[in-house]
N, C-alpha and C positions, 0 to 999 in steps of 0.2 A: 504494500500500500504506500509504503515512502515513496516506492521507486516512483511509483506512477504518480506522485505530487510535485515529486521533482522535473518527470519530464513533463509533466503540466504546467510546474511555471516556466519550464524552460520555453516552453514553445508558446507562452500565452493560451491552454486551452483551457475549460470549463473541464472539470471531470468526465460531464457527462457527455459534452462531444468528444473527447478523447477514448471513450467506453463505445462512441459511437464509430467510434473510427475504428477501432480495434475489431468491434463486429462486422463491421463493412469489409475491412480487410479477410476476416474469417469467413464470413458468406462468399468473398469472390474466392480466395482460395480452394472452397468447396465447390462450386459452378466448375472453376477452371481444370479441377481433379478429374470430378465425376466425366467432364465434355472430353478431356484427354483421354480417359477409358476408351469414354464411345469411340473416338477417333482412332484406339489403336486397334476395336474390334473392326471398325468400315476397313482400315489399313490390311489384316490379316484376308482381307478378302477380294482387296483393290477397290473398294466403293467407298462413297463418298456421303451415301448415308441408308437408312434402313429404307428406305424403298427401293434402291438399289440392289440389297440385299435380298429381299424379298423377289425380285425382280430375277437374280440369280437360280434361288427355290425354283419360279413360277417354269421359266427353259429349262431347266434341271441340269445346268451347268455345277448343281452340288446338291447333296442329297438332305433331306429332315435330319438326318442325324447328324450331317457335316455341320450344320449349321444352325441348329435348335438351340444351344446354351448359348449360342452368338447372340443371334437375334433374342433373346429372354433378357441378355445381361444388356444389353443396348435399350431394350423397353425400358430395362429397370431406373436405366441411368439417365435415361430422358425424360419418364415422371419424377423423379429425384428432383431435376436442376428446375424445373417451373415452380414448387415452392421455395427455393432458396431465390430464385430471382423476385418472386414476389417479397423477400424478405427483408430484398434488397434496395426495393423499390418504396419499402414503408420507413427504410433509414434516410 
């Protein structure tokens, strides 16, 4: 709690915009995690996002099983980042 008084007079902030800043920092940290995932699943399969993917499924260029926990961890992680953005949007 020092630390955080000190760098609050340092910088001139309010506690509570600096409490603010800190969440904002951590909500974007967590969007930019979660999006990097998604982005390394599209990568493993050369697309560039899940209807692509999907897209891949429908020609049977890969099969349900090749690509089933792909496409699940990609849903998961693209309902994940809409309420962190809204989180983001109320700081």
């Amino acid at each position: 709690m020092a630390r955080a008084m000190r760098t609050t007079a340092a910088f001139a902030l309010t506690e509570e915009a600096l409490t603010k800043e800190r969440l904002r920092a951590l909500h974007l940290d967590h969007v930019r995690m979660l999006d990097a995932e998604r982005q390394a699943r599209y990568a493993k399969f050369g697309v560039r996002s899940w209807q692509e993917m999907d897209k891949l499924l429908q020609n049977g260029v890969v099969t349900a099983e090749d690509i089933l926990e792909d496409l699940q961890h990609v849903d998961y992680r693209t309902t994940r980042i809409a309420p962190v953005k809204g989180l983001l949007e109320e700081l």
